[in-house]
C-alpha positions as CSV (number, residue, x, y, z in Angstrom):
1,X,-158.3,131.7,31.3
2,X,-160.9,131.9,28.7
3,X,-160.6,132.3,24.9
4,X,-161.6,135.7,23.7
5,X,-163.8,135.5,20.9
6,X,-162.0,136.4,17.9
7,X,-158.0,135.5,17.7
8,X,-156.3,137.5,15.1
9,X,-153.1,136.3,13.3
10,X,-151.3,136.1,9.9
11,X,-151.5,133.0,7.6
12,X,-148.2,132.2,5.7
13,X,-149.0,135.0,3.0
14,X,-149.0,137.5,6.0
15,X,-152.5,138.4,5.3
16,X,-154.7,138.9,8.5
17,X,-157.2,136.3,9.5
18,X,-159.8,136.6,12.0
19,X,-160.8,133.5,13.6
20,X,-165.0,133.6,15.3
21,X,-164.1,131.3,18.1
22,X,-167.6,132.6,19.2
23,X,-168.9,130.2,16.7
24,X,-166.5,127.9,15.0
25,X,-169.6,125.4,13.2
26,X,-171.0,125.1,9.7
27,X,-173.8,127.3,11.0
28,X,-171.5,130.1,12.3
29,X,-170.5,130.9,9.0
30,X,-174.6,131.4,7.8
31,X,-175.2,133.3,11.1
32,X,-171.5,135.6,10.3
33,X,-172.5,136.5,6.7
34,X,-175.8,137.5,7.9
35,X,-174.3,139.9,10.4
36,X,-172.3,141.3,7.6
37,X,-175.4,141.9,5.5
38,X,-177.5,143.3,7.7
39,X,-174.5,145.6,9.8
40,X,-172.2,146.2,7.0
41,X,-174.4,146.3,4.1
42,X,-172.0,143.7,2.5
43,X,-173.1,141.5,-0.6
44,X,-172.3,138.1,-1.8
45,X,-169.8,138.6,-4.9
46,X,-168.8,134.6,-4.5
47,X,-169.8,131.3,-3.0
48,X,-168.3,128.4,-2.9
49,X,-169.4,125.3,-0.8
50,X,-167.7,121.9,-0.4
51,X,-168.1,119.1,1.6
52,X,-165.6,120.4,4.7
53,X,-164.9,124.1,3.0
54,X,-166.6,127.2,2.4
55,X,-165.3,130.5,1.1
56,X,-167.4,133.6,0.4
57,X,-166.4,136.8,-0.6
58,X,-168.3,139.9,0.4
59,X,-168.4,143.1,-0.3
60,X,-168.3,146.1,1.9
61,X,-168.2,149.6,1.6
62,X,-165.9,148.8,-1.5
63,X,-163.7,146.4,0.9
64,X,-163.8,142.4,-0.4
65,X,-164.2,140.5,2.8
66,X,-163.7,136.7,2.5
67,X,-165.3,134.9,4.6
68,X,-163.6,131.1,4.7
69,X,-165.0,127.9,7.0
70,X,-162.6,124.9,7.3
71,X,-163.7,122.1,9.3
72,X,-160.3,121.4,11.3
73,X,-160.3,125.1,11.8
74,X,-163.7,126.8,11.8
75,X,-164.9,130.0,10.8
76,X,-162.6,133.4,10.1
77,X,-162.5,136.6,7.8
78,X,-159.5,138.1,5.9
79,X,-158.6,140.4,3.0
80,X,-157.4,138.4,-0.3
81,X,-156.8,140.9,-2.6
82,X,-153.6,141.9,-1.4
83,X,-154.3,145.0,0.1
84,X,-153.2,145.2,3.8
85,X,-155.4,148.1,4.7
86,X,-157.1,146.5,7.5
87,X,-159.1,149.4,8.5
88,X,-163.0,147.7,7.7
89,X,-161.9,144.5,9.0
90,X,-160.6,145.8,12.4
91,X,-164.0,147.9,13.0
92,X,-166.0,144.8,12.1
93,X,-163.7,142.6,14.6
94,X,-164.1,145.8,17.5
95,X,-168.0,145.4,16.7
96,X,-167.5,141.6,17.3
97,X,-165.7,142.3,20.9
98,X,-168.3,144.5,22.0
99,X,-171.5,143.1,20.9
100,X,-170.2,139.6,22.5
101,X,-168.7,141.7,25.8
């Protein structure tokens, strides 16, 4: 049984995370906020690079999307702002599934 590409599950502050396993690598994360950009019209708002972490923050359609790479755990998406409207996210993770169907 093979992994689908995107696993979807809550952290511990029960927001939703969206987890590429597509492309779980440094790169991924370039290649993922490039697809929101040029799909989603989304902007950088913040950036943050470490030496295992990253965490963006995009803008889209109004929605912040952060976009987070951990090196133990690789590349996913989530709301932070503490709204649990999940609409934008969901319709970028169906766009996912089908483009990688």
């Amino acid at each position: 049984m093979s992994m689908p590409p995107v696993l979807k599950g809550r952290n511990d502050k029960g927001e939703v995370e969206y987890h590429l396993e597509f492309d779980p690598a440094w790169d991924g994360f370039d290649s993922f906020v490039e697809y929101l950009q040029i799909y989603w019209e989304a902007e950088v708002s913040e950036s943050n690079d470490d030496i295992y972490m990253r965490r963006w923050v995009l803008r889209s359609h109004g929605v912040p999307i952060t976009v987070r790479h951990d090196g133990q755990i690789g590349n996913y998406f989530l709301r932070e702002d503490g709204v649990f409207d999940q609409g934008l996210l969901e319709k970028i993770e169906q766009d996912l599934l089908r483009r990688m169907g």
